[in-house]
N, C-alpha and C positions, 0 to 999 in steps of 0.2 A: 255453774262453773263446770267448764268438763274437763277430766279426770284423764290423762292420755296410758293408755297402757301400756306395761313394760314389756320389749320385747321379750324372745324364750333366754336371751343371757341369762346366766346365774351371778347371782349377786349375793356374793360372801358378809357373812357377817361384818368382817371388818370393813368392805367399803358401806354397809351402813353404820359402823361406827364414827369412820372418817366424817360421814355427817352430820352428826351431832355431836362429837367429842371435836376441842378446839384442836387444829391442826396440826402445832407444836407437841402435844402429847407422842404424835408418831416418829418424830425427830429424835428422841430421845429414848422411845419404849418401841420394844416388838409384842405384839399381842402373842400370845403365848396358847392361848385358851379362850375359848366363850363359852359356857355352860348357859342356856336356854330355861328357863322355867314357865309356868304359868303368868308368874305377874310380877317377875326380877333376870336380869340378864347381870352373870358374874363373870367379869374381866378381868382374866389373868396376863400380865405383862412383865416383862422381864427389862430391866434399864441397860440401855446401851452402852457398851465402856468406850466414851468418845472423852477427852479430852479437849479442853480446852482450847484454843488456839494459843492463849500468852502462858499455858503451862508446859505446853511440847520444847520447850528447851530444856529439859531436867528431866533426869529420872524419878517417876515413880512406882508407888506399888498399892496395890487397889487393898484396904480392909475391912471391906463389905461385904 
């Protein structure tokens, strides 16, 4: 099987994350952070404050 090599782009952590983490995660979460280690990669994300579609007729207030 041959192995095609990656042009010189840079390829950011997160778009290798985007490949293994389902899709929807990014919909919803900004990555924040990646800390690298030996033999663990730690993902830090912050939640989107997207509302709803059927709850944008009313005011609310986020207590998260």
């Amino acid at each position: 099987m041959k192995i095609k090599k990656m042009d010189n782009k840079k390829v950011s952590y997160e778009d290798l994350l985007r490949l293994i983490l389902p899709g929807e995660i990014f919909d919803y979460f900004d990555v924040i952070k990646v800390d690298v280690y030996d033999k663990e990669v730690h993902l830090f994300v912050d939640e989107k404050n997207i509302l709803p579609n059927e709850f944008k007729k009313g005011e609310y207030q986020s207590k998260g």
